[in-house]
DSSP file (Angstrom, degrees, kcal/mol; ACC not computed):
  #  RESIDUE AA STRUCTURE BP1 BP2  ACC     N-H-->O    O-->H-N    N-H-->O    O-->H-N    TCO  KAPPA ALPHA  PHI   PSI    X-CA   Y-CA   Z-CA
    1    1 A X              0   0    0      0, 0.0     2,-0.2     0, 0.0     0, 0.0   0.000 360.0 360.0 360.0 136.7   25.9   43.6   -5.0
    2    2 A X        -     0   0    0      1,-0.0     2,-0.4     2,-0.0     0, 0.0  -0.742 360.0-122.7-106.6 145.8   23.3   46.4   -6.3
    3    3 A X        -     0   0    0     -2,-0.2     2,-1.0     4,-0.0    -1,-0.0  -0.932   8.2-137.1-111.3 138.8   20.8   45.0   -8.6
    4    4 A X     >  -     0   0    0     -2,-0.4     4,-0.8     1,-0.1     3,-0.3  -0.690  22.1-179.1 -83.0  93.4   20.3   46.3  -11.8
    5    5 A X  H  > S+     0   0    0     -2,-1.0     4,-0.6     1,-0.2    -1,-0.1   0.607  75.9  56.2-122.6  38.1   16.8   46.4  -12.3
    6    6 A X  H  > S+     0   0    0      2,-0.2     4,-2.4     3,-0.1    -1,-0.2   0.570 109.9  59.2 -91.3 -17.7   16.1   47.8  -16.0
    7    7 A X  H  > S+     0   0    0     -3,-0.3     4,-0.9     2,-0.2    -2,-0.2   0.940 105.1  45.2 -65.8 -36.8   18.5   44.5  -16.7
    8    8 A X  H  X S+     0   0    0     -4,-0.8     4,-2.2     2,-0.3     3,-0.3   0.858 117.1  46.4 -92.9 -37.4   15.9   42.2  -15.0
    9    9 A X  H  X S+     0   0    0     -4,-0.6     4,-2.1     1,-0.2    -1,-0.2   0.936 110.3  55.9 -54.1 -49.2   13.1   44.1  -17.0
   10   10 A X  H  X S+     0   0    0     -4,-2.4     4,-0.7     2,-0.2    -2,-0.3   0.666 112.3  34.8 -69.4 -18.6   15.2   43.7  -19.8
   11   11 A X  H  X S+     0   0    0     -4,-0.9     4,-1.6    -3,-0.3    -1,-0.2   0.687 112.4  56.6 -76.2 -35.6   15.6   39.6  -19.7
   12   12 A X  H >X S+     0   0    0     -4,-2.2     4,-1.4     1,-0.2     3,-0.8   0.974 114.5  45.5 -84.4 -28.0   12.0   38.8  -18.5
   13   13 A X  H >X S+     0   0    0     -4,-2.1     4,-1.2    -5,-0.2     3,-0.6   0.942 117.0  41.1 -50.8 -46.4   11.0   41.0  -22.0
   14   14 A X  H 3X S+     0   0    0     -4,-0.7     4,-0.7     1,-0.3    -1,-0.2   0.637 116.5  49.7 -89.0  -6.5   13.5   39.4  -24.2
   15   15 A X  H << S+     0   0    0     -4,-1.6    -1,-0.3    -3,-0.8    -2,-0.2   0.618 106.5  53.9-111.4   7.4   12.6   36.2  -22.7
   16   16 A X  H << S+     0   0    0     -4,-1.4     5,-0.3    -3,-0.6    -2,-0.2   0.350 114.6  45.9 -73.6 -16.2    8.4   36.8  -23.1
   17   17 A X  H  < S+     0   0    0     -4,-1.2     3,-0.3     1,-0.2    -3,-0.2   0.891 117.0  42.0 -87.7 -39.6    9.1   37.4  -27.0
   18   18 A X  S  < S+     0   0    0     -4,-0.7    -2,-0.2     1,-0.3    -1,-0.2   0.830 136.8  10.4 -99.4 -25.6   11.1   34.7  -27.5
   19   19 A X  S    S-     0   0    0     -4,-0.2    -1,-0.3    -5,-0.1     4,-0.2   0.551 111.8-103.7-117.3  -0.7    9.5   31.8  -25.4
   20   20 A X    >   -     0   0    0     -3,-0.3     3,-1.2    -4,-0.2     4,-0.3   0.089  36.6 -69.4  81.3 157.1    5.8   33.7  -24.6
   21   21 A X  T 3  S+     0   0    0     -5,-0.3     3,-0.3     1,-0.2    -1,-0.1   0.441 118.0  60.5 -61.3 -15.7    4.2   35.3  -21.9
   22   22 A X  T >  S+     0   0    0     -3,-0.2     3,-3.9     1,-0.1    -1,-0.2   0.761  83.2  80.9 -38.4 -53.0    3.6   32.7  -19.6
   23   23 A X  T <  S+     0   0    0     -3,-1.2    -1,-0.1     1,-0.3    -2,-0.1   0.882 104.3  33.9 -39.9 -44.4    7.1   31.8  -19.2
   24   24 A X  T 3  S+     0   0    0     -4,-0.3    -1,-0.3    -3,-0.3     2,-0.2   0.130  87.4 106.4-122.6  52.5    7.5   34.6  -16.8
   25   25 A X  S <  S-     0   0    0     -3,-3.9     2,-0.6     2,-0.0    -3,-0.1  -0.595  81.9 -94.7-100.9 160.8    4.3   34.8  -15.1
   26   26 A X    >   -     0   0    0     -2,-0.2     3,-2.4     1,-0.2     4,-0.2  -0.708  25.4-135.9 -70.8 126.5    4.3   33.3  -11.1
   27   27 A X  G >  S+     0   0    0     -2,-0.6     3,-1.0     1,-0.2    -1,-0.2   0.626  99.3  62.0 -49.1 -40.3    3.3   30.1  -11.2
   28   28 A X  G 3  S+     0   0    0      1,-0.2    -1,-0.2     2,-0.2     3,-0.2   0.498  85.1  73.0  -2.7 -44.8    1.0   30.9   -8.1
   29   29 A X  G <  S+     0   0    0     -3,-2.4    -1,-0.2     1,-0.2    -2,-0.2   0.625 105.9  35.2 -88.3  -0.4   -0.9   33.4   -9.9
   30   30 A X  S <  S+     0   0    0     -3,-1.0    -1,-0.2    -4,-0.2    -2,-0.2   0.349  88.9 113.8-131.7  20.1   -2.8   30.3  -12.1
   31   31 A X        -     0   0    0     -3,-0.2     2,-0.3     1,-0.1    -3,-0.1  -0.224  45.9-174.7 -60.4 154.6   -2.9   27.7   -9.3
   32   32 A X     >  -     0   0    0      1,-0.1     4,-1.3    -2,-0.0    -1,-0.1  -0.868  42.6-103.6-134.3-161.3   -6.5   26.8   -8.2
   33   33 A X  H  > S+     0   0    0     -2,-0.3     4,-1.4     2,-0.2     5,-0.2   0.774 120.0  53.3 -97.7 -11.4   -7.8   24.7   -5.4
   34   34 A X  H  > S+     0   0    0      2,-0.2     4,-2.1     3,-0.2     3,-0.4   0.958 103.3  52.6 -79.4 -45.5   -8.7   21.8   -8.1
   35   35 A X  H  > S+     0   0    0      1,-0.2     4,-0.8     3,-0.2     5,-0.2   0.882 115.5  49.5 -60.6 -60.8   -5.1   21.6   -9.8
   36   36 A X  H  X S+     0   0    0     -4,-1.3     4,-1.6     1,-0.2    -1,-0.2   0.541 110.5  42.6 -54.6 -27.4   -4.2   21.2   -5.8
   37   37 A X  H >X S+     0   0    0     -4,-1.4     3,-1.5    -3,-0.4     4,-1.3   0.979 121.5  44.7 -36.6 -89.7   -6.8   18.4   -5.1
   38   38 A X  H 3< S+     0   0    0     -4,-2.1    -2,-0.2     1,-0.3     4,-0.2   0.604 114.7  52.7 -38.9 -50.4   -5.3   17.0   -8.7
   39   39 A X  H >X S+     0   0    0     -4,-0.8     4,-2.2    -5,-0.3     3,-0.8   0.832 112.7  40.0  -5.0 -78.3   -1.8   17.7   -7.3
   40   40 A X  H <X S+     0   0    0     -4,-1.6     4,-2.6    -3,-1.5    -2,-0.2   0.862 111.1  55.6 -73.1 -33.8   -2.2   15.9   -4.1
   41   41 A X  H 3X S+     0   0    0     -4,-1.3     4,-1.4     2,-0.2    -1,-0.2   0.626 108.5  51.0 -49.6 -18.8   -4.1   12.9   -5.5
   42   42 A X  H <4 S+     0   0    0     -3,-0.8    -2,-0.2    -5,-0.3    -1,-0.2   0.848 106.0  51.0 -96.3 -31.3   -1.3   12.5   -7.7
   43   43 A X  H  X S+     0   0    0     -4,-2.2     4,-1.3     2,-0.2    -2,-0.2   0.790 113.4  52.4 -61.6 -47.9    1.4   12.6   -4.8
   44   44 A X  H >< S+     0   0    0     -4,-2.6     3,-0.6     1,-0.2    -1,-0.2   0.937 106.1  47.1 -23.8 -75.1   -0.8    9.9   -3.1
   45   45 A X  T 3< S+     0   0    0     -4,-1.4     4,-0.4     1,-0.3    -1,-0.2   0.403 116.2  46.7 -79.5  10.5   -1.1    7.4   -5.9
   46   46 A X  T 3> S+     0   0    0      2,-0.1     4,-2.2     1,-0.1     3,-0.3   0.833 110.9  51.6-109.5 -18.9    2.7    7.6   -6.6
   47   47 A X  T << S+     0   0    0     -4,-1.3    -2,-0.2    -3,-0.6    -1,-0.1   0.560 108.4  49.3 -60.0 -16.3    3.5    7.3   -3.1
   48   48 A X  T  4 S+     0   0    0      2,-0.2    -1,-0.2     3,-0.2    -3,-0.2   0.377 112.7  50.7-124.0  -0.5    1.3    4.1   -2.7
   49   49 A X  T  > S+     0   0    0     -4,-0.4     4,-4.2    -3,-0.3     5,-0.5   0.718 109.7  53.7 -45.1 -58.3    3.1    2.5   -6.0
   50   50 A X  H  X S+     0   0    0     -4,-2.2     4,-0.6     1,-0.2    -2,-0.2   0.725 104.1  47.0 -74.6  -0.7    5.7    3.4   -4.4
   51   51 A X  H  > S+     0   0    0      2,-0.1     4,-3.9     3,-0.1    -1,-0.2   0.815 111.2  56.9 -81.0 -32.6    4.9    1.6   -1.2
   52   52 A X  H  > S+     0   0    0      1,-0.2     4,-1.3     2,-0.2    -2,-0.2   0.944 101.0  51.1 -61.7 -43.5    4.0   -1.5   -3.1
   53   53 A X  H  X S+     0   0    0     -4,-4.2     4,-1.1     1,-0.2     3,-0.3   0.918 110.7  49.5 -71.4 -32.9    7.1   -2.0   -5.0
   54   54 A X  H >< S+     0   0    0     -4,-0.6     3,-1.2    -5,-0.5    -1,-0.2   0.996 109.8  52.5 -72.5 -25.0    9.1   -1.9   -1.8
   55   55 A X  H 3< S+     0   0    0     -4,-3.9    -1,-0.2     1,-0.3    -2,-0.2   0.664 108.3  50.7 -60.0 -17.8    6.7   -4.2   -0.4
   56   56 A X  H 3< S+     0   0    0     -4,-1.3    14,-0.4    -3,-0.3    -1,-0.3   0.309 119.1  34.7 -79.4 -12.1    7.2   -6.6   -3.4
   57   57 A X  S << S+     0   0    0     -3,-1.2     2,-0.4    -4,-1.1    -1,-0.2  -0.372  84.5 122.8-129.8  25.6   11.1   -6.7   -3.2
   58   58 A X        -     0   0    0     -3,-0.2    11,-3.3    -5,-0.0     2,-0.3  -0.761  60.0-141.2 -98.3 143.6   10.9   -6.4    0.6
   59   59 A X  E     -A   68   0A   0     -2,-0.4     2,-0.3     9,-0.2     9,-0.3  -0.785  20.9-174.3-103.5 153.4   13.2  -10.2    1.8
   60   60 A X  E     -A   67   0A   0      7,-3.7     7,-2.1    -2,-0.3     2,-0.5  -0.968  24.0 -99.0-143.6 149.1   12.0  -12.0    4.6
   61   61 A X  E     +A   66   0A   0     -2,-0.3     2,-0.4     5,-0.2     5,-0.2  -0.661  36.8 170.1 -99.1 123.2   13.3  -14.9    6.4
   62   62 A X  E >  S-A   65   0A   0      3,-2.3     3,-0.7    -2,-0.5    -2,-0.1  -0.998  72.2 -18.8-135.6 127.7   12.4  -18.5    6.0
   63   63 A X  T 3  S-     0   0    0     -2,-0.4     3,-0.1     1,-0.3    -1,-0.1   0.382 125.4 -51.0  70.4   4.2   13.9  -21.2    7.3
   64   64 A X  T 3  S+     0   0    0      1,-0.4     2,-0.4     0, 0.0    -1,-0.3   0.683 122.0 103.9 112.9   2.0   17.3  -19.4    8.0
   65   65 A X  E <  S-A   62   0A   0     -3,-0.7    -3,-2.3    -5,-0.0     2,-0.8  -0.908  71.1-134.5-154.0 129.7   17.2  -18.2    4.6
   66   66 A X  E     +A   61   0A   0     -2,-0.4     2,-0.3    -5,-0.2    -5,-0.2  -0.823  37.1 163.6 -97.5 119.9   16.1  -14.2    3.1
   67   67 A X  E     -A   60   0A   0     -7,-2.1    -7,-3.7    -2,-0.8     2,-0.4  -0.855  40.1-100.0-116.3 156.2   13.6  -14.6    0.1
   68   68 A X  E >   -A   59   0A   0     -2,-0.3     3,-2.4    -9,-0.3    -9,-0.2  -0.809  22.5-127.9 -99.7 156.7   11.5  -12.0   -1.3
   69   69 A X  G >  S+     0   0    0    -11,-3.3     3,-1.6    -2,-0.4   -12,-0.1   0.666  98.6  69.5 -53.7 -28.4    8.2  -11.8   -0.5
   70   70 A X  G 3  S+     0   0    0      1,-0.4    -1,-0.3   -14,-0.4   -13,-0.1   0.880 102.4  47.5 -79.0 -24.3    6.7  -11.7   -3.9
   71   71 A X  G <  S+     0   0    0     -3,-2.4    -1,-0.4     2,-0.1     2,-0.3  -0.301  89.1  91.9-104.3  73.9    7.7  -15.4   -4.5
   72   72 A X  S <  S-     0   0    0     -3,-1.6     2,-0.6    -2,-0.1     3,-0.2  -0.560  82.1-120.6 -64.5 172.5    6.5  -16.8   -1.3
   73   73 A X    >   -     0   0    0     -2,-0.3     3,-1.9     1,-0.2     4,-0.1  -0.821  10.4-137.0-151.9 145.1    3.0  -17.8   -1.9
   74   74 A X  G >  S+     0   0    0     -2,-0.6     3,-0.9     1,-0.4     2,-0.6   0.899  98.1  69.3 -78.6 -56.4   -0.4  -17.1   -0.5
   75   75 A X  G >  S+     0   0    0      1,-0.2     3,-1.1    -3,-0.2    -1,-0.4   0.429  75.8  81.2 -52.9   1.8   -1.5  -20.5   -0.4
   76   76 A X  G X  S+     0   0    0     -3,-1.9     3,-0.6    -2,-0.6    -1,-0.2   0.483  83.9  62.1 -57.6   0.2    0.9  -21.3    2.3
   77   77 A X  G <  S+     0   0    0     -3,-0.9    -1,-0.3     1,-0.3    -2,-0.2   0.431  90.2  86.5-114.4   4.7   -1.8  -19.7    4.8
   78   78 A X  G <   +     0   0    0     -3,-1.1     9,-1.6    -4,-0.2     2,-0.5   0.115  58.9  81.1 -95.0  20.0   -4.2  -22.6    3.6
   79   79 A X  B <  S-B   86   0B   0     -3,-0.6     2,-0.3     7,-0.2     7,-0.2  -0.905  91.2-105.8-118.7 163.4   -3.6  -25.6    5.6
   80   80 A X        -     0   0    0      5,-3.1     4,-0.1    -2,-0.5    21,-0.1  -0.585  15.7-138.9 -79.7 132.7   -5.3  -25.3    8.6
   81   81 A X  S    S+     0   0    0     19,-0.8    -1,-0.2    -2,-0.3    20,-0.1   0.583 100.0  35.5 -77.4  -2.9   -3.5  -24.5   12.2
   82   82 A X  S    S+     0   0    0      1,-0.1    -1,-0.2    18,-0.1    19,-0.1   0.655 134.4  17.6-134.9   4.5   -5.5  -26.9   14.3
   83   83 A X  S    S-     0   0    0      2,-0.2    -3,-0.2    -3,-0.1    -2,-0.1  -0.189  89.5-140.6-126.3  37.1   -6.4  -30.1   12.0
   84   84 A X        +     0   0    0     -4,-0.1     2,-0.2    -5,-0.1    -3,-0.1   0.471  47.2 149.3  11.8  55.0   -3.6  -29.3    9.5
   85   85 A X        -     0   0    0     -7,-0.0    -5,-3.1     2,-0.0     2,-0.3  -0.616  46.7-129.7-104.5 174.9   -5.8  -30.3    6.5
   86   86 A X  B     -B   79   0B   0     -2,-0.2     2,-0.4    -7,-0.2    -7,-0.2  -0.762  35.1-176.0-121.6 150.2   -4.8  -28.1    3.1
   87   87 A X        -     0   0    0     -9,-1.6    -2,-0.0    -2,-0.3     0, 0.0  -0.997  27.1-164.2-147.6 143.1   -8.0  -26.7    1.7
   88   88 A X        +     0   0    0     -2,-0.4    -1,-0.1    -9,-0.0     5,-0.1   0.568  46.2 122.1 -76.6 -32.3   -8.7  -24.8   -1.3
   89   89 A X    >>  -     0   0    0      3,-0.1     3,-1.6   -11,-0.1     4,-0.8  -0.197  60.7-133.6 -64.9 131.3  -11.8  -23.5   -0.8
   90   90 A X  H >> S+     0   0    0      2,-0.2     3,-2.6     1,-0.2     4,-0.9   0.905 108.9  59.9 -15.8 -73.0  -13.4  -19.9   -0.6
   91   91 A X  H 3> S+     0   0    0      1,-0.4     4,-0.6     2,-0.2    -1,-0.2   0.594 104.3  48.4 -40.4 -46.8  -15.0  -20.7    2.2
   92   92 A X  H <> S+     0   0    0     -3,-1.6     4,-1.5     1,-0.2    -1,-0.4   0.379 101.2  59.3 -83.4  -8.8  -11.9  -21.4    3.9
   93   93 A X  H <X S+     0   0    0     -3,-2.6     4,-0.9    -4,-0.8    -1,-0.2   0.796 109.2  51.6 -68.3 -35.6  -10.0  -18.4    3.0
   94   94 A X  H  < S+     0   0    0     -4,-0.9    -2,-0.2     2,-0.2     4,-0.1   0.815 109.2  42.3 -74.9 -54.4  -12.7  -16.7    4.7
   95   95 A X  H  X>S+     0   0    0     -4,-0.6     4,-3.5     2,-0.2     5,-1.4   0.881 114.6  57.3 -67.7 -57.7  -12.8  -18.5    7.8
   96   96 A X  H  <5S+     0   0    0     -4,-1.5    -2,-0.2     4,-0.3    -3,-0.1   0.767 100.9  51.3 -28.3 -38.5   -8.9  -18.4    7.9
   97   97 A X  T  <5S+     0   0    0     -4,-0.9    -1,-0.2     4,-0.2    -2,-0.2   0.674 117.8  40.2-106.7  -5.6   -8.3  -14.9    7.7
   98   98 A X  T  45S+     0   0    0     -3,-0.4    -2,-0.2     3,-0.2    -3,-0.1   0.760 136.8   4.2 -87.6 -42.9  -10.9  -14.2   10.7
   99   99 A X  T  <5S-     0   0    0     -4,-3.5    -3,-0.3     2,-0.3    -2,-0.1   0.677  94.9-113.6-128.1  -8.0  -10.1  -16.9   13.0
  100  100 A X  S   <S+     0   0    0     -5,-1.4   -19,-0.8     1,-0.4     2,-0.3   0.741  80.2  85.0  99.4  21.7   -7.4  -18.8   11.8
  101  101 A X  S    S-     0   0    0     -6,-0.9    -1,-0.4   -21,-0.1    -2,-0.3  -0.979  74.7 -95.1-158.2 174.4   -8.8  -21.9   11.1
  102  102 A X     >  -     0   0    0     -2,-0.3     4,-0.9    -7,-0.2    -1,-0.1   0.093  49.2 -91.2 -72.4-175.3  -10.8  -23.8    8.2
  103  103 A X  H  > S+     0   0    0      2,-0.2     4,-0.5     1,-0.2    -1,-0.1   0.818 124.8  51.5 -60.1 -45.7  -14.6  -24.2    7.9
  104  104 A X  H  > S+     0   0    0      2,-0.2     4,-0.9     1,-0.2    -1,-0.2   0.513 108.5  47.9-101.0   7.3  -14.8  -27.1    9.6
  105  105 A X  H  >>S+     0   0    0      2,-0.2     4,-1.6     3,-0.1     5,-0.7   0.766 116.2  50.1 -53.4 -46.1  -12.7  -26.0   12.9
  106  106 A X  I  <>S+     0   0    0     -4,-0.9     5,-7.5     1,-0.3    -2,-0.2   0.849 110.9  44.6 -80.1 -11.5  -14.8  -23.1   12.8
  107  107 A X  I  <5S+     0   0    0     -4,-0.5    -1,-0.3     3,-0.2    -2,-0.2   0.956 130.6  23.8-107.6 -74.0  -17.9  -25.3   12.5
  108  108 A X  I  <5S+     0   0    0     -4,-0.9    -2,-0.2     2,-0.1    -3,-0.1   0.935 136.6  30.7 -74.7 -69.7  -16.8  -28.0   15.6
  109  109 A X  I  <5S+     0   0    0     -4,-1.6    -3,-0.2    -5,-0.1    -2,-0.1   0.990 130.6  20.7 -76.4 -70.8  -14.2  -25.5   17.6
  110  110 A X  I   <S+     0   0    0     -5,-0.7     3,-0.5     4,-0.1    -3,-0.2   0.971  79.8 118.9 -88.4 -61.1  -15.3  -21.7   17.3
  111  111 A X  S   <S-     0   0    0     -5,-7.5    -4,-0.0    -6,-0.3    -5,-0.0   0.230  94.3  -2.3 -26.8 102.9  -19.2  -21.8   16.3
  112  112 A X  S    S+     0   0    0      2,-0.0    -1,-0.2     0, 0.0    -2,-0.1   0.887 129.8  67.7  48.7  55.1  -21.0  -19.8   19.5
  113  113 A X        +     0   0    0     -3,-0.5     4,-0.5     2,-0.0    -2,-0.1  -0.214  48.9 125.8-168.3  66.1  -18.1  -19.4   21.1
  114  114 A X  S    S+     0   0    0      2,-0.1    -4,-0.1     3,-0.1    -3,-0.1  -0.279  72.2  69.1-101.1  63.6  -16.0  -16.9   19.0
  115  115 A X  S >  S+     0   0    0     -5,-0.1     3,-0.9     2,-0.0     4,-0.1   0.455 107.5  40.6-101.7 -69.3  -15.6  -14.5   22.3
  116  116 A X  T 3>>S+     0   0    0      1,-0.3     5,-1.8     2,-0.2     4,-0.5   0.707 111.7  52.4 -42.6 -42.4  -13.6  -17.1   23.6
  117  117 A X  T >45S+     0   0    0     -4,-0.5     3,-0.9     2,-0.2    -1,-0.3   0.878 107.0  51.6 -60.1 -50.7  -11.7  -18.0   20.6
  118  118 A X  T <45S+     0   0    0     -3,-0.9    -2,-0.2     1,-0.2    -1,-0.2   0.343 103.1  65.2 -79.9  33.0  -10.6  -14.4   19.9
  119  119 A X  T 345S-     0   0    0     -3,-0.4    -1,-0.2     2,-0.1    -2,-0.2   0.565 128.6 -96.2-126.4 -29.2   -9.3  -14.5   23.8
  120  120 A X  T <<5S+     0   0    0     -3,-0.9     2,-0.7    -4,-0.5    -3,-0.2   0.550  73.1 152.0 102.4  22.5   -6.9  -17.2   22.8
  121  121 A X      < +     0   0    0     -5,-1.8    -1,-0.3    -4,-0.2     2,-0.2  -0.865  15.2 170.3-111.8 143.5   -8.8  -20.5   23.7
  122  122 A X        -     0   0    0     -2,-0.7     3,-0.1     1,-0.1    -5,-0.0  -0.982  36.7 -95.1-140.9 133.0   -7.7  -23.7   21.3
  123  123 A X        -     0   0    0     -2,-0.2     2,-0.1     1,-0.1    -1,-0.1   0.069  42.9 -97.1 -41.6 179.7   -8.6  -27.4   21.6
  124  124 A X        -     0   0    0      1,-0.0     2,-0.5     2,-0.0    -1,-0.1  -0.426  50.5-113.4 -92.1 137.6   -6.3  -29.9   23.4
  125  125 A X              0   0    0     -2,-0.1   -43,-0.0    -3,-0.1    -1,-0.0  -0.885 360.0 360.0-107.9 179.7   -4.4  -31.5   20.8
  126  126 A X              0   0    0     -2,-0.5    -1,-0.0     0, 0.0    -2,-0.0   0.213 360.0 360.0 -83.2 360.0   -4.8  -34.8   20.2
């Protein structure tokens, strides 16, 4: 097929009066390097929405049973694994999410001797 190309002269004219000159300019020719920064920043944060939501509708099994995650609840991660008291406290979130145990494990159990603690040593229980 031979291309015509006083036809293709003739479209992109009749379609610069009627919609403006832009319409058939390369799209290339008015990129810069900030809309591509702006571009990719924007491809990021919709990618990391979209990571969230699957993580929020993502099911996980408890007890034999698939829930989704989103109604589980954080405060499950608040009683303590090695005197299984339930705690509220800041303090203990804090202590939890480093070593796995409350304030006062870390206080009795861990204190000058977390090398040994992150090695996987735990009192006897009782």
């Amino acid at each position: 097929m031979k291309k015509d190309l006083n036809y293709i002269v003739r479209l992109e004219k009749a379609i610069s009066k009627k919609y403006g000159e832009e319409t058939i300019q390369n799209p290339m020719s008015t990129w810069t390097e900030e809309k591509e920064r702006d571009y990719l920043e924007q491809i990021k944060k919709s990618y990391k929405k979209e990571l969230h939501l699957k993580e929020k509708y993502e099911k996980v099994e408890v007890d034999g049973i698939m829930v989704p995650r989103r109604l589980l609840s954080r405060r499950q991660a608040c009683i303590c694994p090695i005197c299984e008291t339930y705690s509220l406290k800041k303090q203990d979130d804090l202590y939890m999410s480093k070593f796995a145990c409350c304030f006062k494990c870390y206080i009795e159990y861990v204190e000058d001797r977390e090398e040994r603690w992150l090695l996987g040593w735990r009192p006897e229980e009782k």
